[in-house]
MIPA-618661 format. One record per atom (N, C-alpha, C, O, CB): residue number from 1; residue in one letter; x, y negated, z negated. Coordinates in pm, whole numbers, plus 50000, padded with zeros to 5 digits. Glycine has a CB too. Example, Ala and Ser with C-alpha at 12.3 -4.5 7.8 and 13.67 -1.06 7.14 Angstrom:
(pt 1, "A", (51319, 50569, 49220));
(pt 1, "A", (51230, 50450, 49220));
(pt 1, "A", (51320, 50330, 49220));
(pt 1, "A", (51424, 50332, 49154));
(pt 1, "A", (51131, 50447, 49095));
(pt 2, "S", (51285, 50225, 49292));
(pt 2, "S", (51367, 50106, 49286));
(pt 2, "S", (51290, 49997, 49213));
(pt 2, "S", (51341, 49886, 49196));
(pt 2, "S", (51408, 50060, 49428));
END
This chain:
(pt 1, "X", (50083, 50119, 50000));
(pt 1, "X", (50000, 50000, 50000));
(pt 1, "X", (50087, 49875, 50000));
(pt 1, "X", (50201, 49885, 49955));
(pt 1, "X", (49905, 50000, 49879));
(pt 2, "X", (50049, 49776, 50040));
(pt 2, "X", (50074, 49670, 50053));
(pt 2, "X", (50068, 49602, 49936));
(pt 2, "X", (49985, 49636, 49852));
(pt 2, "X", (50014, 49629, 50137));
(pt 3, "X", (50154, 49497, 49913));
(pt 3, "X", (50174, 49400, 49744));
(pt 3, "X", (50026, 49314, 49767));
(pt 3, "X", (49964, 49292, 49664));
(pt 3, "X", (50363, 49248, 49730));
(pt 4, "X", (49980, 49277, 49865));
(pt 4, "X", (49871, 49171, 49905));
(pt 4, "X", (49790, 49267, 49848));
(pt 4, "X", (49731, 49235, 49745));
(pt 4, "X", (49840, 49113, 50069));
(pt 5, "X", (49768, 49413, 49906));
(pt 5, "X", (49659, 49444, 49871));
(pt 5, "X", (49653, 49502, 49737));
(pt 5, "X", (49543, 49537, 49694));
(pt 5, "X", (49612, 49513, 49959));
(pt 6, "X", (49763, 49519, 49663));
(pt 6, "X", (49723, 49544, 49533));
(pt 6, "X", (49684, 49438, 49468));
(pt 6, "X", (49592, 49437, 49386));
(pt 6, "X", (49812, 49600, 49463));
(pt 7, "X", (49771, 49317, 49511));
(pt 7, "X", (49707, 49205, 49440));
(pt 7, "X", (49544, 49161, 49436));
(pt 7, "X", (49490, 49097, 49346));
(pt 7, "X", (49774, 49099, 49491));
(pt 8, "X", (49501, 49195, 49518));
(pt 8, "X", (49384, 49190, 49553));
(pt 8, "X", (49251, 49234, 49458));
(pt 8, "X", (49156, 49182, 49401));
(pt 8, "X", (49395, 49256, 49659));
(pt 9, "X", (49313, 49373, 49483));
(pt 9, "X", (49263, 49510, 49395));
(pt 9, "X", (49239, 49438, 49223));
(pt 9, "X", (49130, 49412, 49171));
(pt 9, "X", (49422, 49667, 49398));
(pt 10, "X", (49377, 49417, 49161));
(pt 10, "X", (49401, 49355, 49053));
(pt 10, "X", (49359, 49238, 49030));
(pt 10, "X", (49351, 49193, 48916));
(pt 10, "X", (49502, 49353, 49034));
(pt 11, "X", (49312, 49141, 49183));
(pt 11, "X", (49244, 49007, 49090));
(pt 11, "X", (49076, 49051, 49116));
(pt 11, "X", (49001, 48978, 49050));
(pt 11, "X", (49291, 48805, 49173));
(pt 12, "X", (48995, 49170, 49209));
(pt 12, "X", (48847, 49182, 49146));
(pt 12, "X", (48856, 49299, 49020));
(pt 12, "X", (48770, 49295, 48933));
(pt 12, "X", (48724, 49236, 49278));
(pt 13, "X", (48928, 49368, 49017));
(pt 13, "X", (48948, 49430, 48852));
(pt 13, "X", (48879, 49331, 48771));
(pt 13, "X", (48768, 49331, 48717));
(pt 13, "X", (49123, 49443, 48789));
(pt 14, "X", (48978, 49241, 48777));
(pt 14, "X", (48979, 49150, 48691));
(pt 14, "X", (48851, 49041, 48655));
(pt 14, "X", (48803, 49015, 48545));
(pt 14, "X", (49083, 49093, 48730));
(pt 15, "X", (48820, 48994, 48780));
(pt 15, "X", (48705, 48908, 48770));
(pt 15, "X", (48581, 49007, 48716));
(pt 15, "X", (48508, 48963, 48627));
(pt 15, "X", (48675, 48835, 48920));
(pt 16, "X", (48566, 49097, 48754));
(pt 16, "X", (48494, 49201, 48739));
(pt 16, "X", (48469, 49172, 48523));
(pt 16, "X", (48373, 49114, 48472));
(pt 16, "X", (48600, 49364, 48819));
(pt 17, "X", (48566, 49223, 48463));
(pt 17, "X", (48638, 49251, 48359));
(pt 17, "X", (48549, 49118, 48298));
(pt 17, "X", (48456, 49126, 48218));
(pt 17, "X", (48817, 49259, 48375));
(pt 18, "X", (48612, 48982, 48364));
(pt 18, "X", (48587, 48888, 48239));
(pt 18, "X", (48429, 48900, 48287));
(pt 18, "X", (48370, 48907, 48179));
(pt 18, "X", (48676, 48706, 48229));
(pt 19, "X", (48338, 48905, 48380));
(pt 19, "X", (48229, 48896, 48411));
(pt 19, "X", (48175, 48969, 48291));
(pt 19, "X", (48079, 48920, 48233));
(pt 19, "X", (48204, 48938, 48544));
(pt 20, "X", (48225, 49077, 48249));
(pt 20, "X", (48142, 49236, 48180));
(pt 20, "X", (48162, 49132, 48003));
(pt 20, "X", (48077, 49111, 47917));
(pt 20, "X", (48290, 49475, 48206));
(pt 21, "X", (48255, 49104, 48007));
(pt 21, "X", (48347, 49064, 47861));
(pt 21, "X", (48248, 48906, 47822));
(pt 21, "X", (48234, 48875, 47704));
(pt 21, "X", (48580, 49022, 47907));
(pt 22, "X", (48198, 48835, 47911));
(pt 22, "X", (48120, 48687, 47911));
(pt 22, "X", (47972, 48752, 47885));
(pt 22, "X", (47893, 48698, 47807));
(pt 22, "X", (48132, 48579, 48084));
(pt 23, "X", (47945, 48850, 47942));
(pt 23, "X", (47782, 48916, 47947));
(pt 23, "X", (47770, 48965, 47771));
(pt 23, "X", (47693, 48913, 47690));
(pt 23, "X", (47764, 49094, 48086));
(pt 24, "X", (47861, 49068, 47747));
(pt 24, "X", (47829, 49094, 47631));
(pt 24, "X", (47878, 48982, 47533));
(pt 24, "X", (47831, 48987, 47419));
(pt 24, "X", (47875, 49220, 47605));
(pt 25, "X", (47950, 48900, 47557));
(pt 25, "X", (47993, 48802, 47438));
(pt 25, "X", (47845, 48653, 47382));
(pt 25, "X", (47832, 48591, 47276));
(pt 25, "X", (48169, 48710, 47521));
(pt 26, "X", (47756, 48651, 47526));
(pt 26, "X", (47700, 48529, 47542));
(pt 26, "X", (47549, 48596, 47625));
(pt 26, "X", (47473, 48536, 47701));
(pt 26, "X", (47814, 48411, 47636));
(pt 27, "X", (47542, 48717, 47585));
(pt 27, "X", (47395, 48708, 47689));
(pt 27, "X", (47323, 48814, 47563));
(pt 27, "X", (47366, 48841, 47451));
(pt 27, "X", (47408, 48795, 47911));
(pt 28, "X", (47263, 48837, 47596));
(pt 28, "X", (47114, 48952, 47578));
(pt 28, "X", (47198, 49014, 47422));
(pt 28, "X", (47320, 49015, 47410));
(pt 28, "X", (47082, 49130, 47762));
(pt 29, "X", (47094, 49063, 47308));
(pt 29, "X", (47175, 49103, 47230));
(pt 29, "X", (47174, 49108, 47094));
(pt 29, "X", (47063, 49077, 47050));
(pt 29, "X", (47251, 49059, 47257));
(pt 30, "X", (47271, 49140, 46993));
(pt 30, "X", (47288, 49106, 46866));
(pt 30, "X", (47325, 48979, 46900));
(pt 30, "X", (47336, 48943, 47017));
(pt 30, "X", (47376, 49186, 46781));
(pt 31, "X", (47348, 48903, 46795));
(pt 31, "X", (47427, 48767, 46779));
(pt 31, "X", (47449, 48707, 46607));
(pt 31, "X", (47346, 48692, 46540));
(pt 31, "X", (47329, 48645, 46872));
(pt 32, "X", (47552, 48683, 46560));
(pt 32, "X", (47543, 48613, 46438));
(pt 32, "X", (47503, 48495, 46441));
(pt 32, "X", (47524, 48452, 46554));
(pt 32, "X", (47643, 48608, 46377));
(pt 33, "X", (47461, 48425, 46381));
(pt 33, "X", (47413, 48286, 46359));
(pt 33, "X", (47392, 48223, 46192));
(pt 33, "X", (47335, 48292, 46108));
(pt 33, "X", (47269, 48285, 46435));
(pt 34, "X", (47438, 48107, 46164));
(pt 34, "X", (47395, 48071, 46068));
(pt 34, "X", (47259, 47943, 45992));
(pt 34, "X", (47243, 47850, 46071));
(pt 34, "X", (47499, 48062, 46050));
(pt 35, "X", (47224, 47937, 45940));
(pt 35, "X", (47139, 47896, 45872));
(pt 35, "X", (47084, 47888, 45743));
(pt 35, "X", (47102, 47974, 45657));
(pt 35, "X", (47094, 47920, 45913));
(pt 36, "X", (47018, 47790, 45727));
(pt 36, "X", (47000, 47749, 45575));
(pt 36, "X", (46856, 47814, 45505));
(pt 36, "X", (46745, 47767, 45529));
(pt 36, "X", (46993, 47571, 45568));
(pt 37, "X", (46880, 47919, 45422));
(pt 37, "X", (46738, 47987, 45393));
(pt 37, "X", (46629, 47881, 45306));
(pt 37, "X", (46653, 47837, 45193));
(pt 37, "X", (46769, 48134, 45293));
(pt 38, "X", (46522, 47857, 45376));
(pt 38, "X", (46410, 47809, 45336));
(pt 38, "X", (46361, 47835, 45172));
(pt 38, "X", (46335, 47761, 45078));
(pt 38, "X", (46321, 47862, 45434));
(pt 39, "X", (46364, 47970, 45191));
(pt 39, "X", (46347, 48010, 45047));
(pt 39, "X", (46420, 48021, 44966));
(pt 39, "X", (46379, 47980, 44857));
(pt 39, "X", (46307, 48095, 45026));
(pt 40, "X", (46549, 48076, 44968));
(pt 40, "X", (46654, 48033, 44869));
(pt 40, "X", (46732, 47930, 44849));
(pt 40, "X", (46795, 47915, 44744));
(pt 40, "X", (46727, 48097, 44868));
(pt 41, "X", (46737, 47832, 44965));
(pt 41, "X", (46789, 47747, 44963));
(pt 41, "X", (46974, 47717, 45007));
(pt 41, "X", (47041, 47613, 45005));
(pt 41, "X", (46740, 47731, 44857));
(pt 42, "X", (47006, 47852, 45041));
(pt 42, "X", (47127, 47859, 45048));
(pt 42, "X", (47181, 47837, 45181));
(pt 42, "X", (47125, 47756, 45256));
(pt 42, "X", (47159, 47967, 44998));
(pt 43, "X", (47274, 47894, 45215));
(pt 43, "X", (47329, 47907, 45367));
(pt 43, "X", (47337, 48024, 45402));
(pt 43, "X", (47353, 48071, 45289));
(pt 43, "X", (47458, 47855, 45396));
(pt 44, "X", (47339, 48096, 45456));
(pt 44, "X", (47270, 48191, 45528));
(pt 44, "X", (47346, 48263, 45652));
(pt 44, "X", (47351, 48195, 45755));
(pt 44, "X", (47152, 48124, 45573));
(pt 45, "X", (47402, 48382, 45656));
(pt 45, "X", (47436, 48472, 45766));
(pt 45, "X", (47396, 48567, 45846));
(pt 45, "X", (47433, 48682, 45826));
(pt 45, "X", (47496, 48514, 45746));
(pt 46, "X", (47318, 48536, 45944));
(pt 46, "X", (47203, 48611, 46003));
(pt 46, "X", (47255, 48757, 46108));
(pt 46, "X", (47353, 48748, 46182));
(pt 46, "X", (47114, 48487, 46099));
(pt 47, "X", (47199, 48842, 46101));
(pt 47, "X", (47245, 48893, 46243));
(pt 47, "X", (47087, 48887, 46348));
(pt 47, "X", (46996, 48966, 46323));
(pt 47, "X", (47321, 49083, 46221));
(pt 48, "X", (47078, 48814, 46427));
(pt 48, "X", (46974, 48806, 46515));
(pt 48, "X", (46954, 48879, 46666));
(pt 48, "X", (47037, 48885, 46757));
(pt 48, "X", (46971, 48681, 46529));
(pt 49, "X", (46811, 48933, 46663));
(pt 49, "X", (46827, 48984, 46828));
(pt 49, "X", (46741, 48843, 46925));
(pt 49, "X", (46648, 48767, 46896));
(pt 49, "X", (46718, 49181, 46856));
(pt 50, "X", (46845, 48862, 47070));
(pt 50, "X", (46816, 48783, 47124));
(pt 50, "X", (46772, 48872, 47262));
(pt 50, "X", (46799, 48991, 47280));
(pt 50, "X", (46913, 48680, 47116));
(pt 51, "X", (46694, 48779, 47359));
(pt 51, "X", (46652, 48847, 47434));
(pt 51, "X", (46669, 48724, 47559));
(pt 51, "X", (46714, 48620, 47511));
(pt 51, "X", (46516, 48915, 47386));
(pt 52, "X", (46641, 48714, 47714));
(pt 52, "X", (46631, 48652, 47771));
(pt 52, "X", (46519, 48611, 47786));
(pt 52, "X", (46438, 48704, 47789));
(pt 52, "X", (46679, 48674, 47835));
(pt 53, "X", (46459, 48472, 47802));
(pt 53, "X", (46335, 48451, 47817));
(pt 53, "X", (46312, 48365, 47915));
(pt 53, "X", (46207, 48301, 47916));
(pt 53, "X", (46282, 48418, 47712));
(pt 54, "X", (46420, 48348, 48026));
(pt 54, "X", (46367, 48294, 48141));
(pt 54, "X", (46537, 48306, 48220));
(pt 54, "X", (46632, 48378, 48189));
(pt 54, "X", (46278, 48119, 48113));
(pt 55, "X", (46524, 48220, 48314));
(pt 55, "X", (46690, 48220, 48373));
(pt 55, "X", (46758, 48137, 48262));
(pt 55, "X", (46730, 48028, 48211));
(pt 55, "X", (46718, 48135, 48547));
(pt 56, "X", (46890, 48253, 48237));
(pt 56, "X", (46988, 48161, 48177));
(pt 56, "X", (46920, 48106, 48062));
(pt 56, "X", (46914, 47984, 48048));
(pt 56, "X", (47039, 48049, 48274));
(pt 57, "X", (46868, 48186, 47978));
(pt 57, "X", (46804, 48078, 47829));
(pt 57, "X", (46750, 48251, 47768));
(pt 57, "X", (46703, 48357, 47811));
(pt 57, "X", (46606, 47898, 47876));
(pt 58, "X", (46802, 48182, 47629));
(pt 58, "X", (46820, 48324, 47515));
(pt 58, "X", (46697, 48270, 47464));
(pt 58, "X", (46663, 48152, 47477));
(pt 58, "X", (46975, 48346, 47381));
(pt 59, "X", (46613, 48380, 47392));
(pt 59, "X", (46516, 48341, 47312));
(pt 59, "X", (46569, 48438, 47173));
(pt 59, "X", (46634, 48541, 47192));
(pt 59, "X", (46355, 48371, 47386));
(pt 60, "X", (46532, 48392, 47028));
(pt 60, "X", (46532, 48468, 46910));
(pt 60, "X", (46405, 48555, 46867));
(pt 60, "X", (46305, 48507, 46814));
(pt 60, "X", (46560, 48376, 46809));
(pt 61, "X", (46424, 48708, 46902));
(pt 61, "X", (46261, 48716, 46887));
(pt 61, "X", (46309, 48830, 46765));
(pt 61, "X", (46235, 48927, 46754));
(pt 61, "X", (46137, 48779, 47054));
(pt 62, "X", (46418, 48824, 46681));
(pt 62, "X", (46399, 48911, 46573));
(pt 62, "X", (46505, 48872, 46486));
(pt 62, "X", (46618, 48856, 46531));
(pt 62, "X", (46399, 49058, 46608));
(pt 63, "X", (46477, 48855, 46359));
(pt 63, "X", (46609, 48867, 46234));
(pt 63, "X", (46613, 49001, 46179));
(pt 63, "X", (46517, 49065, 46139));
(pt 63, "X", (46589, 48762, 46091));
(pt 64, "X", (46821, 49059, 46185));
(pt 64, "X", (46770, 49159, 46203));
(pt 64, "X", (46841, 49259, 46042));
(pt 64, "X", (46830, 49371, 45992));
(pt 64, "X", (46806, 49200, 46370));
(pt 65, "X", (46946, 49073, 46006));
(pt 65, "X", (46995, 49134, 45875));
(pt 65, "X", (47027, 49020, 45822));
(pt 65, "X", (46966, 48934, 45885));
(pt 65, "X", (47112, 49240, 45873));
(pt 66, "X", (47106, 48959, 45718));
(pt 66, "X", (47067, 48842, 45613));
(pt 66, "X", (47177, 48855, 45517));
(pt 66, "X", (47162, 48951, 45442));
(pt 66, "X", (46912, 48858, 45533));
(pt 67, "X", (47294, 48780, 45496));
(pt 67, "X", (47401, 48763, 45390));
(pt 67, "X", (47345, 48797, 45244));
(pt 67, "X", (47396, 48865, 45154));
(pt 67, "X", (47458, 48610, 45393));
(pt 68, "X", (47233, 48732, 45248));
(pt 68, "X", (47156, 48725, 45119));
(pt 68, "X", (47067, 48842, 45069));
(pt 68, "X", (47007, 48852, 44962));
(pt 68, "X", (47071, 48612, 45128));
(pt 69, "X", (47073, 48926, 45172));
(pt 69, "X", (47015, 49061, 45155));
(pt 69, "X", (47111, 49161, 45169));
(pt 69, "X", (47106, 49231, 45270));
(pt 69, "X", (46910, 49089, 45248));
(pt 70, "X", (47227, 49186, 45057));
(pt 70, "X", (47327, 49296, 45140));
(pt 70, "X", (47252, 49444, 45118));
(pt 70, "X", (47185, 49483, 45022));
(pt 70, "X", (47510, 49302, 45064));
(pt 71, "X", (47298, 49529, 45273));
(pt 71, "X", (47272, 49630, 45219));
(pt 71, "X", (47110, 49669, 45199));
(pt 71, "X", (47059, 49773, 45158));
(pt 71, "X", (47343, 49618, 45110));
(pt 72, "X", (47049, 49541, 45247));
(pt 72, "X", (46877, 49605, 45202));
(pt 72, "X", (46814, 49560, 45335));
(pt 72, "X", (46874, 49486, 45413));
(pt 72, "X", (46776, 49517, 45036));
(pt 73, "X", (46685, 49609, 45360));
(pt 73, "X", (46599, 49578, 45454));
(pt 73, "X", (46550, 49478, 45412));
(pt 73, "X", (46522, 49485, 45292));
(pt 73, "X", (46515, 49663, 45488));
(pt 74, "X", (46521, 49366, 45471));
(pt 74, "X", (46463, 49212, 45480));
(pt 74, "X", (46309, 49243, 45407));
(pt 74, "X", (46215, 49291, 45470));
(pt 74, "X", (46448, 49139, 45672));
(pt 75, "X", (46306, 49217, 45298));
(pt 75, "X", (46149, 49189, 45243));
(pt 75, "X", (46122, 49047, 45226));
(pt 75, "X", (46037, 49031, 45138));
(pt 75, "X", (46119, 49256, 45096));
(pt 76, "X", (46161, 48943, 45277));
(pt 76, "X", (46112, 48808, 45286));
(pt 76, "X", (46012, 48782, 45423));
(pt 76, "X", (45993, 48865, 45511));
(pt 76, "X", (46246, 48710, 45288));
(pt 77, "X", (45958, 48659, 45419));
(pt 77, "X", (45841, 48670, 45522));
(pt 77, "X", (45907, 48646, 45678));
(pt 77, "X", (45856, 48667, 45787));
(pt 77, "X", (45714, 48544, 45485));
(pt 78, "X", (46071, 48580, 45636));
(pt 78, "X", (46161, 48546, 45760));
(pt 78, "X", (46115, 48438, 45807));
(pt 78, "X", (46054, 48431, 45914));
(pt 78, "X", (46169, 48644, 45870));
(pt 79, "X", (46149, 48311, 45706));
(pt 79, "X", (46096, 48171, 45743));
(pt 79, "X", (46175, 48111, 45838));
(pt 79, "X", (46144, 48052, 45941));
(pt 79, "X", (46089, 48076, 45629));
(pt 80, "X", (46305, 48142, 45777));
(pt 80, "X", (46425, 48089, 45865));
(pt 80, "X", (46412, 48158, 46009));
(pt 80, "X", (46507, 48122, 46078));
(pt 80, "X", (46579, 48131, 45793));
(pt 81, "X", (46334, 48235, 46072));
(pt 81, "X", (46369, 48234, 46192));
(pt 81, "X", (46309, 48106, 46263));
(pt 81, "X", (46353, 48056, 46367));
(pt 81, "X", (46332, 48360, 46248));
(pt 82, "X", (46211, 48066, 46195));
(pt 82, "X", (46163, 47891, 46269));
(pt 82, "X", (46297, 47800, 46290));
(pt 82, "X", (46288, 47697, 46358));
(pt 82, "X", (46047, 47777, 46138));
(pt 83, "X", (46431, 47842, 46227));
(pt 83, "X", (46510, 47736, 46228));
(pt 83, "X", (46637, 47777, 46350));
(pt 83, "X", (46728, 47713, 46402));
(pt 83, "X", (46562, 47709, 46064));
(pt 84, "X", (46573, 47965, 46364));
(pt 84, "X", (46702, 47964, 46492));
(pt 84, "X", (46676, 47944, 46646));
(pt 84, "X", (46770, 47945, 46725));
(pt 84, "X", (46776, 48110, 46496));
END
């Protein structure tokens, strides 16, 4: 093979790569987020699911774990998701 064409080879690898690496970092998904709990009053470490809800725009349609809850399933009414 030719140096051109490996180079080639190696720069859609690549684009390929960060394409896959930007999707899961910034699209559809888990996501951490923070926020200030309504009810306790504190600050707050969420893990949230996000979903797409039109082109290019995330919507929050679930909280799915809580700093302030270690270790337990969410028994609050999940006020703070009005705030993500």
């Amino acid at each position: 093979m030719d140096i051109t064409m490996i180079l080639a080879v190696v720069a859609v690898l690549s684009a390929w790569g960060v394409t896959a690496l930007a999707l899961r970092r910034w699209g559809p998904g888990r996501a951490r987020r923070r926020t200030r709990c309504p009810r306790a009053g504190k600050q707050a470490k969420v893990m949230v699911e996000q979903q797409e809800a039109d082109f290019a725009s995330l919507v929050v349609t679930d909280v799915v774990s809580c700093s302030l809850f270690p270790n337990a399933p969410l028994t609050c009414e999940k006020e703070c998701f009005r705030r993500l």
